[in-house]
C-alpha positions in Angstrom: 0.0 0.0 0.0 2.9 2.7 1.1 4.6 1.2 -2.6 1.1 2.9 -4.3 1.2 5.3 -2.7 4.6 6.6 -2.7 4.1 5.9 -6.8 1.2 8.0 -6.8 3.0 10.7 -4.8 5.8 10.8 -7.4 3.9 10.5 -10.5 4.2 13.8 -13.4 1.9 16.6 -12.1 1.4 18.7 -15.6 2.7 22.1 -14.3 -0.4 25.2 -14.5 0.4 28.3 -16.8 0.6 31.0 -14.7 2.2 34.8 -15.8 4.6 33.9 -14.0 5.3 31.0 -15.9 4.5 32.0 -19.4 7.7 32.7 -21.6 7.7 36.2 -21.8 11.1 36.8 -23.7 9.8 34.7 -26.4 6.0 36.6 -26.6 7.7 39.8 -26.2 10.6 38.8 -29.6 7.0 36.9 -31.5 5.2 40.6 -30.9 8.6 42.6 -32.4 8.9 39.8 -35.1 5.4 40.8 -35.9 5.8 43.9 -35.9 8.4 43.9 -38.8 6.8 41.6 -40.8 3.4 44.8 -41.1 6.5 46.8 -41.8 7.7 44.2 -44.3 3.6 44.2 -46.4 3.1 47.7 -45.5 5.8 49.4 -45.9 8.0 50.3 -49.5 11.0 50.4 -48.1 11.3 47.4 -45.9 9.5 45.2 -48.5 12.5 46.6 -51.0 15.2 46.0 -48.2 14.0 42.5 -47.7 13.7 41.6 -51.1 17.8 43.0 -51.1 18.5 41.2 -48.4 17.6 37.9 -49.5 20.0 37.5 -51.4 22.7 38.0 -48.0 20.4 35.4 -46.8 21.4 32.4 -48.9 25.4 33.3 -49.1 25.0 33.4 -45.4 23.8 29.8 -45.2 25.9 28.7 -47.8 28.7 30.0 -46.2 27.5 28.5 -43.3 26.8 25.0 -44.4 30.0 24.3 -45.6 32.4 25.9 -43.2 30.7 24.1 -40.0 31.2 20.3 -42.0 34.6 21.1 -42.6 35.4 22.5 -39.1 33.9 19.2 -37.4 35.7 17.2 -39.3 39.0 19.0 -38.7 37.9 19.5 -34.8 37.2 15.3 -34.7 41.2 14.8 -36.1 42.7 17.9 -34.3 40.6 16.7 -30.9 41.9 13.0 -31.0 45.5 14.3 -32.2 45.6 16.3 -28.5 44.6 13.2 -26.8 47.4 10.8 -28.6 50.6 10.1 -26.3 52.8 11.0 -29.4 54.9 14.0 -28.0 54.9 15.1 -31.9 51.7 15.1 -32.6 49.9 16.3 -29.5 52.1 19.2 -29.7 51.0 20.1 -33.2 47.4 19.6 -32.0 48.1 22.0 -29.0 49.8 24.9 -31.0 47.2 24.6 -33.7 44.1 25.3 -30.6 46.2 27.5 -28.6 47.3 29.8 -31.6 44.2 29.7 -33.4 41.8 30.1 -29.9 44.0 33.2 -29.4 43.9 35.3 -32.4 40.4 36.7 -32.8 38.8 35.6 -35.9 38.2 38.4 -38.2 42.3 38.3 -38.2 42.4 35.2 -38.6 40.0 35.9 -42.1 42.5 38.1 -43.2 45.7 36.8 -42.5 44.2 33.1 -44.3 43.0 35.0 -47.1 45.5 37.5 -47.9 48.5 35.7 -46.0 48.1 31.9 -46.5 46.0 31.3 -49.2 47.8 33.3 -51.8 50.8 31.5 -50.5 49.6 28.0 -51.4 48.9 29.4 -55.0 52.8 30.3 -54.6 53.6 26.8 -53.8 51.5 25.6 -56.5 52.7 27.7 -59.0 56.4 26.2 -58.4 55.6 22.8 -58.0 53.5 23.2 -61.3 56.8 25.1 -63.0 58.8 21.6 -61.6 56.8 19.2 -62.8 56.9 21.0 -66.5 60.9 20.6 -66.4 61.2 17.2 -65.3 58.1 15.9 -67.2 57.5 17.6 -70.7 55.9 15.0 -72.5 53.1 12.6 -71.4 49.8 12.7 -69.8 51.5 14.4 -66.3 52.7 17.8 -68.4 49.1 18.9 -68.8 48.2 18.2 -64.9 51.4 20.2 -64.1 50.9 22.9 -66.7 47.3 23.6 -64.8 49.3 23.8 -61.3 51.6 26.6 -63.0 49.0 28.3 -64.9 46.5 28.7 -61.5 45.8 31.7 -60.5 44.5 33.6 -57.0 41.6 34.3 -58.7 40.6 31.2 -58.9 40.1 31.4 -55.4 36.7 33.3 -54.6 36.6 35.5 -51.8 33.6 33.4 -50.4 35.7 30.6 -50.4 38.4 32.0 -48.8 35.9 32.9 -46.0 34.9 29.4 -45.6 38.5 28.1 -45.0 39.2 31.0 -42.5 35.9 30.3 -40.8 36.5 25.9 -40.8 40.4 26.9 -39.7 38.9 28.9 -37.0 36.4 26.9 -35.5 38.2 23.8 -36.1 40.0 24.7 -33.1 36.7 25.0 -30.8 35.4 21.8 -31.7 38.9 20.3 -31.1 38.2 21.0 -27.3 34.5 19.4 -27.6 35.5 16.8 -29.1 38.5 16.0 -26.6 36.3 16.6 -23.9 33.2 14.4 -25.0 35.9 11.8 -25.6 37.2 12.2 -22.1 33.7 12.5 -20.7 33.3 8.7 -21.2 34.5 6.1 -18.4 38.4 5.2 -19.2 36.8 1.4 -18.5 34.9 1.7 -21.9 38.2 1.4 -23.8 39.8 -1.2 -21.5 37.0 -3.2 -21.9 36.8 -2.4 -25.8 40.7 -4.1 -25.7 40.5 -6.6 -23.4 37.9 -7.7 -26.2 40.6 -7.7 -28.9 39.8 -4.8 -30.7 43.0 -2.0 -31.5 42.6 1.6 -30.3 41.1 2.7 -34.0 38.5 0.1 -33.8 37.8 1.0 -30.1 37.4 4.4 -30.2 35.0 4.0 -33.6 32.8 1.7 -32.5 32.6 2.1 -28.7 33.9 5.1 -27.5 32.9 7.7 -30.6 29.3 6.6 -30.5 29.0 7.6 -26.8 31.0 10.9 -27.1 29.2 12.1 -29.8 25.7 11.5 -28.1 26.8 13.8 -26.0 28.6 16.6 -28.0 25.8 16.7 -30.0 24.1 20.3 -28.1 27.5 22.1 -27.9 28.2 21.2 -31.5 25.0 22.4 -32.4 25.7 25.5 -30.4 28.9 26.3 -32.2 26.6 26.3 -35.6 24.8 29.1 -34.4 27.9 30.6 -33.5 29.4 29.9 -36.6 26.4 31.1 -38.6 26.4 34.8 -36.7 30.3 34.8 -37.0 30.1 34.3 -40.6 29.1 38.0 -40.8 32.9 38.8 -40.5 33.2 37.6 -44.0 31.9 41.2 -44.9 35.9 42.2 -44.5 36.0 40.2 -47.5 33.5 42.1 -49.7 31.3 39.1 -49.6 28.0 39.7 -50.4 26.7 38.0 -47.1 23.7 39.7 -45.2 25.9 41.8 -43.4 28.1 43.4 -46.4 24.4 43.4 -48.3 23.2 45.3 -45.5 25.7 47.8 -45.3 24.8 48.3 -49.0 21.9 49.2 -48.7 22.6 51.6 -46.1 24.9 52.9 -47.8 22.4 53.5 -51.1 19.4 54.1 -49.8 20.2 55.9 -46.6 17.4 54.2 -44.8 19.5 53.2 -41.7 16.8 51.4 -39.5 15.1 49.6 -42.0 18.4 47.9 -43.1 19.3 46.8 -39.9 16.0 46.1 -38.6 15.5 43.9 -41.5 18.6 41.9 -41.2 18.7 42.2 -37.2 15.0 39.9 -37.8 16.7 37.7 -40.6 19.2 37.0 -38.4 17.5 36.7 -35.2 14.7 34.6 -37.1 17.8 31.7 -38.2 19.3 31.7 -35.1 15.8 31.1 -33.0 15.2 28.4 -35.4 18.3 26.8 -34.9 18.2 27.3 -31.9 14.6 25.7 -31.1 16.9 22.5 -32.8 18.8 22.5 -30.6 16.7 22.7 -27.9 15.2 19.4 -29.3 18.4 17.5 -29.8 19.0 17.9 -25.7 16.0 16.5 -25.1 16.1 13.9 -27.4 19.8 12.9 -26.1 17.9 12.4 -22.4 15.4 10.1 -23.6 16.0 7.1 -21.1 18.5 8.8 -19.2 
């Protein structure tokens, strides 16, 4: 009887909605959301500023969706590199987080697009100018003919932004990486070896699996970093939603409807994402 009861004393009481409980901050941003969206059907000049700033819209994704891939995939190497026992190559892995997690990122845009990249064209170019001397007949002359013959403009400033932006973030998702790797029990790989399985095997089918799980909310927090940050490719000249903005300042004059329009655009991604997010977490506690 004290069992049933005790159940019944801990079962899920649905909690009443109250003022005090309602979500304010998010009625209060859904009013001003509304708000510029009249301004947006009502209004010439914020339908024509929105209609501009579509545009930023879609390079801001882009940008976006390829520079996060790229940095998880360098964070996933660069993380396990820090936890390897190889003097060598957990020092690279250090320098590469330290030195990168220190220099704030719109230098770190410049310096890879007007420092680094131009200097791999460089490098290209000579290796290219090689390979003509020491091969100048067969199939091999054309391929190194191309690598002398490339030019930096080949190399868009978009995409320049992208490899600044997966450089620099490579480095943050190093650290969640290590750390959701060193989140899990040291007993999981023992086990994993005392099984016969190698370290590589291990870590991909045991100890991965579980770090990820749980990596999966910071990572998708660095997204919508990533996705805000990618406003510093404006240094570029990219015609992102920030440099699109700045534009249309800049033409039009109309100062608040520019940056009202891409403050919502903006705002608008980022809640969404965010609202993902918010449903990965609780997915990830299903069962927990």
């Amino acid at each position: 009887m004290q069992a049933v009861q005790s159940q019944k004393q801990f079962q899920y009481q649905p909690q009443k909605l109250t003022l005090s409980t309602l979500p304010w901050w998010a009625i209060i941003l859904f009013i001003l959301g509304l708000i510029i969206v009249y301004f947006i059907f009502t209004d010439k000049n914020y339908a024509e500023t929105f209609q501009y700033l579509l545009a930023g819209v879609i390079a801001t994704l882009r940008i976006t969706l390829l520079a996060f891939p790229i940095a998880t995939v360098i964070g996933l190497f660069v993380g396990l590199a820090r936890l390897s026992k190889n003097i060598v190559i957990n020092t690279i892995a250090t320098i590469y987080i330290e030195v990168v997690r220190g220099i704030p990122l719109v230098v770190l845009i410049l310096i890879i697009a007007f420092g680094l990249v131009p200097l791999l064209i460089d490098v290209t170019n000579k290796i290219g100018q090689w390979g003509i001397t020491v091969f100048q007949t067969g199939g091999l002359s054309g391929f190194f003919n191309n690598l002398a013959t490339y030019s930096i403009r080949n190399i868009s400033m978009e995409l320049r932004a992208i490899i600044a932006l997966a450089i620099g973030y490579g480095a943050f998702e190093a650290e969640v990486f290590r750390a959701g790797i060193q989140s899990i029990g040291k007993g999981q790989m023992e086990a994993a070896r005392s099984l016969g399985m190698n370290y590589f095997l291990a870590m991909r089918l045991i100890i991965l699996p579980q770090a990820i799980r749980r990596i999966l909310p910071p990572l998708g927090n660095d997204f919508i970093a990533l996705l805000k940050d990618s406003s510093l490719a404006t240094v570029l000249a990219v015609n992102e939603l920030t440099q699109l903005t700045r534009l249309r300042r800049s033409s039009t004059f109309r100062v608040m409807e520019a940056f009202n329009v891409a403050a919502f655009l903006y705002l608008s991604m980022t809640l969404l994402l965010s609202g993902f997010v918010r449903f990965l977490e609780r997915k990830m506690h299903i069962g927990e």
